[in-house]
C-alpha positions as CSV (number, residue, x, y, z in Angstrom):
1,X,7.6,2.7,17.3
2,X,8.5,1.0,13.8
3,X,9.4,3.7,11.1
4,X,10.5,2.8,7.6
5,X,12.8,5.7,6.7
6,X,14.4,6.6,3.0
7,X,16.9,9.3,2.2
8,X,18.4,10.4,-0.5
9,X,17.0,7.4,-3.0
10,X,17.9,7.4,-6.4
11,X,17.7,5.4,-9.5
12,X,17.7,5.3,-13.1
13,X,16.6,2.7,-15.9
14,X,18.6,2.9,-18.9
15,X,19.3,7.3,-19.5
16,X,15.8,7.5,-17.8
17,X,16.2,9.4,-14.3
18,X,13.2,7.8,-11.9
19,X,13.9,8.4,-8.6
20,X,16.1,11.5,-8.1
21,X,16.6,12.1,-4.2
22,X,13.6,11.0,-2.7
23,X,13.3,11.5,1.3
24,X,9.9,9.6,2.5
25,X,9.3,8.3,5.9
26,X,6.4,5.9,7.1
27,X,5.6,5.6,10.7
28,X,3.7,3.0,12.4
29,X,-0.1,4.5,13.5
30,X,-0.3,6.7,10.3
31,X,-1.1,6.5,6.6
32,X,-0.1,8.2,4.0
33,X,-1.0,8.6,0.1
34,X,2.1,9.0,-2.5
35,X,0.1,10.4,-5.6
36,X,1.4,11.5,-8.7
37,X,1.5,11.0,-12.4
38,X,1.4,7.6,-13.8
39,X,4.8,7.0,-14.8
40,X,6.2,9.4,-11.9
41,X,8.3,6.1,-9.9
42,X,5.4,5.6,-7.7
43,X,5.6,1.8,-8.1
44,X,9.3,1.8,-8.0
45,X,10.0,4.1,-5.2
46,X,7.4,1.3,-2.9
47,X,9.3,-1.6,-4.3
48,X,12.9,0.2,-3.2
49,X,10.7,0.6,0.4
50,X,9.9,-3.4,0.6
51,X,13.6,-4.1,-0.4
52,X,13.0,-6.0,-3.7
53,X,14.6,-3.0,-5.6
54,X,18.0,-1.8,-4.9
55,X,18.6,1.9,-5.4
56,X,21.8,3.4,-6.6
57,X,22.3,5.6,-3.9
58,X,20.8,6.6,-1.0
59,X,19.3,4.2,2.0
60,X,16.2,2.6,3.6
61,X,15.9,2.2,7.3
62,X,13.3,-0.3,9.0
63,X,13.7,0.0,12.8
64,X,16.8,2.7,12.6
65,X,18.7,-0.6,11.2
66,X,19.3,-0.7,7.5
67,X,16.7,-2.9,5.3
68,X,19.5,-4.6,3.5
69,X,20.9,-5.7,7.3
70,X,17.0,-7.5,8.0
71,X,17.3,-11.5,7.1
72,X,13.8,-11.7,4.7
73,X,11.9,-13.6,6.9
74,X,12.1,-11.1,9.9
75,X,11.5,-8.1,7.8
76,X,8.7,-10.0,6.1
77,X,7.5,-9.6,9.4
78,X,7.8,-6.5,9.8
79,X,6.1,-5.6,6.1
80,X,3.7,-6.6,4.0
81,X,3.2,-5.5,0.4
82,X,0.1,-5.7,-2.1
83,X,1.5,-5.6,-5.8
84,X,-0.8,-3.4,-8.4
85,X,-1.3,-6.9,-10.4
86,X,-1.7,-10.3,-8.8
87,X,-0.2,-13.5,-10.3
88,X,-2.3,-16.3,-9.6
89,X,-0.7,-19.4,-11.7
90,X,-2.5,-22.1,-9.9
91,X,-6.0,-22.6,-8.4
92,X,-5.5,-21.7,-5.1
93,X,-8.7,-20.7,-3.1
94,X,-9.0,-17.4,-1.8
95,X,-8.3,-18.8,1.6
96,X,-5.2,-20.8,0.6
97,X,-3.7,-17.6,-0.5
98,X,-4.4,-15.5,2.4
99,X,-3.0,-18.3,4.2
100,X,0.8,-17.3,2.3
101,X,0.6,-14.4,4.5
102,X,1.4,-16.6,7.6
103,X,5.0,-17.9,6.2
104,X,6.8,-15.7,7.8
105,X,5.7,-16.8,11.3
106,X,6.0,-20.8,10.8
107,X,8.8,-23.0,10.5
108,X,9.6,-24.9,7.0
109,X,6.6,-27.5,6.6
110,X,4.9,-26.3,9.6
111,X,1.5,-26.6,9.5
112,X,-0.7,-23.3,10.7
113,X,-1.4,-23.2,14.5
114,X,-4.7,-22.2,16.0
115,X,-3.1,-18.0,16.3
116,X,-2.5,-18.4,12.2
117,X,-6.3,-19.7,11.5
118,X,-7.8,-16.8,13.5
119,X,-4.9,-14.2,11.9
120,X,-6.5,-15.7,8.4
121,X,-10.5,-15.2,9.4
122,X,-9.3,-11.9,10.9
123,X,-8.0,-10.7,7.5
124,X,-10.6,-12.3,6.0
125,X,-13.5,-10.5,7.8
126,X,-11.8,-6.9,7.5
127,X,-12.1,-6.9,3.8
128,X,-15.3,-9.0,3.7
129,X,-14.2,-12.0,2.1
130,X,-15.7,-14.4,4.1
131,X,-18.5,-15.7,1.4
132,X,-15.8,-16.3,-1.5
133,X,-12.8,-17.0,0.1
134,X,-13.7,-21.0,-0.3
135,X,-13.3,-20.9,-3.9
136,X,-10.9,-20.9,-6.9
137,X,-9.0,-17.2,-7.4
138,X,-9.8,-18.4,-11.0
139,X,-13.6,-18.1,-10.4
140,X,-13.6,-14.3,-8.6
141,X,-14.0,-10.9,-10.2
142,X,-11.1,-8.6,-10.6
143,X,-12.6,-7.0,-7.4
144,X,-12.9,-9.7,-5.4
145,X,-9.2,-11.1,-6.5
146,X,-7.7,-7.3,-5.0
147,X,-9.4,-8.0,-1.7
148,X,-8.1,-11.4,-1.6
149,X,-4.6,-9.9,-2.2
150,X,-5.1,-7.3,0.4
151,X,-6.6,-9.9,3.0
152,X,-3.3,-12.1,2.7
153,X,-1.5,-8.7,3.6
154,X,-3.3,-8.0,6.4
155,X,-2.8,-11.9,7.5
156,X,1.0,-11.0,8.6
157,X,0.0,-8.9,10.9
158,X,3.0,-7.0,9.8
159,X,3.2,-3.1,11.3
160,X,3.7,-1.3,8.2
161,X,1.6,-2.4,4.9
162,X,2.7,-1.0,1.1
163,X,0.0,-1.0,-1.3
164,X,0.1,-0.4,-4.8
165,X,-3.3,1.2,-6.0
166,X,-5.5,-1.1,-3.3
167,X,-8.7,0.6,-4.7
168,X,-8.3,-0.7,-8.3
169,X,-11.1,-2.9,-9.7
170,X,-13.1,-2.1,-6.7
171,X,-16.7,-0.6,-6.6
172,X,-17.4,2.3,-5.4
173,X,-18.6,0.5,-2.0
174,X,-15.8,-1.8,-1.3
175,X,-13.5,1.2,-2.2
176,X,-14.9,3.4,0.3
177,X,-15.0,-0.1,3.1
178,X,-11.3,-0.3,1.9
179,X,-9.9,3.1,2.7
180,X,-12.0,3.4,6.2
181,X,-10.3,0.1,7.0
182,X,-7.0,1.3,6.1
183,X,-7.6,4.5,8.4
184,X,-8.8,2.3,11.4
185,X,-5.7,0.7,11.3
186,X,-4.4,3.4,13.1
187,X,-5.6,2.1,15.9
188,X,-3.9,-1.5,15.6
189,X,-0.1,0.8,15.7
190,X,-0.1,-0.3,11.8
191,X,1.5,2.2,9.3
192,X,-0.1,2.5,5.9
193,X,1.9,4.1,2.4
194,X,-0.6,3.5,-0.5
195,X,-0.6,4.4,-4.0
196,X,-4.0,5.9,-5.8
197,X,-5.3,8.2,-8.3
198,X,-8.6,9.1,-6.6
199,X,-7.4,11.6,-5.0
200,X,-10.9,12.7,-4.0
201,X,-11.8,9.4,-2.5
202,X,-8.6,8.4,-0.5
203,X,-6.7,12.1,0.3
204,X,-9.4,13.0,2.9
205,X,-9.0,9.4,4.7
206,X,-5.4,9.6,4.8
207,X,-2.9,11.6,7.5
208,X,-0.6,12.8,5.3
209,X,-0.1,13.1,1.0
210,X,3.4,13.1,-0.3
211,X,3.5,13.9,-4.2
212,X,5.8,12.0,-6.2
213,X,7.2,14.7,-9.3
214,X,10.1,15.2,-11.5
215,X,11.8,11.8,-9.4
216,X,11.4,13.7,-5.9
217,X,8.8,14.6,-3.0
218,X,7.3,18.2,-3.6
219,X,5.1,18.6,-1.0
220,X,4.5,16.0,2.2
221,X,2.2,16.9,4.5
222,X,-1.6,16.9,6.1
223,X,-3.9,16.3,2.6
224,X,-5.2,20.5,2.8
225,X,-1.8,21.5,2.4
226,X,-0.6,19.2,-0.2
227,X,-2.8,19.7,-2.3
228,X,-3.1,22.6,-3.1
229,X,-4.4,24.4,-6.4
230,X,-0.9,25.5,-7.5
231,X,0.7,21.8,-6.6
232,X,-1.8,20.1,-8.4
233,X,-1.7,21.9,-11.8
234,X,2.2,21.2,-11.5
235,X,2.4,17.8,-10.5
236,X,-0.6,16.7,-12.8
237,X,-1.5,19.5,-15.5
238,X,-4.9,20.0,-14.3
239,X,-6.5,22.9,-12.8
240,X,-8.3,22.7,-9.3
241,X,-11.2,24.1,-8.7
242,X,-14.7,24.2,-7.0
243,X,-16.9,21.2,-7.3
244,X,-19.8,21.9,-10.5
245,X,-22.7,19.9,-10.7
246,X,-22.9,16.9,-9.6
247,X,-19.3,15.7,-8.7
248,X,-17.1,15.0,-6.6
249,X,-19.1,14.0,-4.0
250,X,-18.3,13.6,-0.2
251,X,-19.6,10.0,-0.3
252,X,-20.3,7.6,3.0
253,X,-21.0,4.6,4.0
């Protein structure tokens, strides 16, 4: 079973401590929110996970074998990561884009075999992309862009995915279709670390919630008991309490 393991990470920009120790693991069949105060290394600590960071102490483990040890193209593989912004500097289509996701697999000016076109529907299909995906990135809604983003993700096929506040500039709906997705990749053996603020939408979806405070993990573990009343007034200054009036709601599709 693939496992992306950190110990011990730490880093600093500048005199600013951001990541002071951190121990997170990610397992392949499981996902798992890393919440925690904007500002708090969330971003950072994924980046350090992928290997396009370097820490200053501490290691990353894909496989038991270290990160750093994995040429690019095999651990591009092996993960896939959606950035919290997309850069689009040309006019690609949405398809052309998901289509990136399939470099890892082909050889240099290899055009896409049948198993990369159906990879690329596949992707497409799970986020429901299908009706825009023929047309300029330039041309779609911030929404529509984020699925786009997550669709070429999801077109590696890689076991472990990293994303980076998935559920922004989505709608409630495609919010909701997002985070069910992400939970029914259990089945595929794919392992899931996203970022998000909605803790009330994406927690309850989610195996397990590591919290991201003061540069280490404070609590990791099934969303009930990471969350608790106590642990969220530390980690984000606000009190928790009983639902009044009209939110939050347990919404469904």
């Amino acid at each position: 079973m693939t496992a992306l393991v950190a110990k011990g990470i730490e880093l600093s920009r500048g005199s600013r401590r951001i990541l002071a120790g951190v121990d997170l693991q990610l397992r392949a069949g499981e996902v798992v929110l890393l919440a925690g105060r904007n500002g708090a290394g969330k971003s950072t600590l994924l980046r350090v996970l992928l290997g396009s960071e370097r820490a200053a102490s501490g290691t990353v483990q894909l496989g038991g074998r270290d990160l750093a040890a994995w040429p690019p193209r095999e651990r591009a593989r092996e993960i896939a990561y959606v950035p919290q912004e997309g850069d689009h500097p040309f006019e690609f289509t949405g398809r052309e884009l998901v289509a990136m996701g399939r470099h890892p697999h082909l050889h240099r000016d290899q055009p896409p075999q049948l198993r990369d076109l159906e990879a690329i529907e596949r992707a497409l299909v799970a986020v429901g992309a299908t009706d825009f995906a023929d047309r300029s990135v330039a041309t779609l809604s911030g929404g529509e862009q984020r699925r786009i983003a997550i669709a070429r993700a999801l077109a590696t096929e890689a076991k472990l995915l990293l994303l980076d506040e998935p559920t922004s500039n989505l709608d409630l709906e495609h919010a909701l279709q997002l985070v069910h997705m992400l939970r029914d990749l259990r089945g595929c053996g794919v392992g899931v670390l996203l970022t998000a603020h909605d803790l009330n939408l994406v927690a309850p979806h989610c195996d397990r919630v590591a919290l991201l405070h003061d540069g280490r993990i404070c609590a990791d573990d099934v969303p009930t008991s990471a969350l608790t009343a106590e642990r969220v007034l530390t980690v984000f200054g606000v009190r928790a309490e009983h639902a009044a009036g009209y939110f939050p709601r347990d919404f469904r599709l």
